[in-house]
N, C-alpha and C positions, 0 to 999 in steps of 0.2 A: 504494500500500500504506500501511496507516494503523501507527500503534505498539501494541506488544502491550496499554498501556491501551485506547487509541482502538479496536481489536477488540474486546475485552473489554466496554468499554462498549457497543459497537454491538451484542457476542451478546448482554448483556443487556435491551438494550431491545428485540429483538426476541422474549425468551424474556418480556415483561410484567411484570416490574420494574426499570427501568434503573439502572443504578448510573454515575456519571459517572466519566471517565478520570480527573479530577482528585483525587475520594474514592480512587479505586483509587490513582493513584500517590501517594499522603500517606500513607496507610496501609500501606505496601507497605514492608517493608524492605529494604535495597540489599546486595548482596553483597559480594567483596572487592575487585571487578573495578568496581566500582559499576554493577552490570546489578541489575535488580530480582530478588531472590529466589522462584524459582517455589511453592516452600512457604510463603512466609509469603503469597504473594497469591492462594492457595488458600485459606490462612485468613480472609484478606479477605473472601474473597466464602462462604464457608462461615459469617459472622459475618453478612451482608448476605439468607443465606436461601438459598444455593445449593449443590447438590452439583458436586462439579468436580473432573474425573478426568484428566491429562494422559498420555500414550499414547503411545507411539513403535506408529507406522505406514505402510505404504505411504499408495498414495493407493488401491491397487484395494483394502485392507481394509476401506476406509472405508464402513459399510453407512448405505444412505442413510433407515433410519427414525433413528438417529441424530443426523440433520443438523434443525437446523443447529450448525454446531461452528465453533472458531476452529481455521484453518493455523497452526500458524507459520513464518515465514520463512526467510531465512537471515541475513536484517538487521536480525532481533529483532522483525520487526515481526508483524504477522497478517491474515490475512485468513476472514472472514468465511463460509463454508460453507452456501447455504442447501438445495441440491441437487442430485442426480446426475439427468444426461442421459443416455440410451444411446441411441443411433441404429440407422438399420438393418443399419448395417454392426457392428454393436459397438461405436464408438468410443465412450469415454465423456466428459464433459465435466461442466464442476462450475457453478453459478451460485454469482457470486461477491457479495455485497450491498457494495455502496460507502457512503460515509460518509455519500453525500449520498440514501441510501434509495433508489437505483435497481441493479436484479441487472444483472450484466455473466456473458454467456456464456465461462468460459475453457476449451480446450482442457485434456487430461490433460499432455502434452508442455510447453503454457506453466505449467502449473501447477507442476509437476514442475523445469521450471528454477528458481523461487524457495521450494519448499517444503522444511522444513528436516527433513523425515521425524519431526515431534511434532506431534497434534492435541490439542486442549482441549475436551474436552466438559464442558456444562454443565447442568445439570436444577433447576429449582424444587425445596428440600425442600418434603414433606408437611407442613401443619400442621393442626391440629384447630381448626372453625370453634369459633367463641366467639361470634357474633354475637346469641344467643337469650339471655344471661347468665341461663338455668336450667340449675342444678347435675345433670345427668343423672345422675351417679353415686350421688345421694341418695336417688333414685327407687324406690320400688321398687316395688310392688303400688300398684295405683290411681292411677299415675302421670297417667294421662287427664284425670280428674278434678282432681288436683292442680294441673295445668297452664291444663283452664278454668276453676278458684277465681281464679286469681294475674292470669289477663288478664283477667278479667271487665266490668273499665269496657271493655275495646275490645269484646266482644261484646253489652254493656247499650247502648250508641250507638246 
C-alpha cells in the first residue's frame, strides 16, 4: 500500500496529468495531529486542474464507471481503484494499480480488511481550448471569411 500522496499521485497520472506526491505533500497543509489536511489537499489539486470529491462509502456503492478512484486505508495510506470484476458466481473483486504500473486482482473481503470506508474520486476540470488564439466571441457575421483573410499566407503556400 502506497501513502495517501503516492495514491494521489499514481490517480493522477493515470487520469493524464500527473501531479507528483512531492508537489502534493509541500502544498498540502498539516492538521493538528500532523496528518495532512483533506481540504486543503482538495484544494491542491482543484489549483492543479482537478475536480475531487471525497465520499464515505461501502465498497459494493462503488459504481464502476466511476473508477478509477483512490481507497483509502486505515493506515492513511491508499490504494488505487482501476476496476470492478464480477464473476459468475457474483463475487466481486477490484483491480488494484500498484506503484510500479502493474493491476493486482484483490478480492472484496481482502479489500475490505484494509479499507477505511472513504473513497476519493477525481475528474479532469473542463477547460476551453485556446489553441487557435482567434477571439471567437468577436465574430460575428462573416466570421468565415474573416478567418480565411487572417490565415491567408498558410492557404497562399
Amino acid at each position: 500500500m502506497s501513502t495517501l500522496f503516492g495514491g494521489l499521485a499514481l490517480l493522477t497520472r493515470c487520469l493524464g496529468s500527473p501531479i507528483s506526491a512531492q508537489t502534493l505533500a509541500a502544498n498540502t497543509l498539516l492538521n493538528d495531529q500532523g496528518r495532512p489536511d483533506l481540504n486543503s489537499c482538495a484544494e491542491v489539486l482543484r489549483s492543479h486542474g482537478y475536480e475531487s470529491r471525497l465520499s464515505q462509502r461501502r465498497l459494493d456503492d462503488i459504481p464502476p464507471a466511476m473508477l478509477p478512484a483512490l481507497a483509502t486505508t486505515l493506515d492513511g495510506g491508499g490504494l488505487v481503484l482501476m476496476g470492478v470484476v464480477q464473476d459468475g458466481a457474483g463475487e466481486r473483486s477490484f483491480e488494484v494499480l500498484r506503484p510500479d504500473g502493474a493491476r493486482e486482482r484483490w478480492s472484496q473481503e481482502r479489500l475490505q480488511s484494509v479499507y477505511s470506508g472513504y473513497c476519493w474520486f477525481l475528474k479532469a476540470k473542463a477547460s476551453q481550448d485556446t489553441r487557435s488564439e482567434l477571439p471567437e466571441s468577436a465574430m460575428k457575421r462573416g466570421w468565415f471569411w474573416q478567418v480565411i483573410w487572417r490565415l491567408r499566407g498558410y492557404y497562399l503556400q
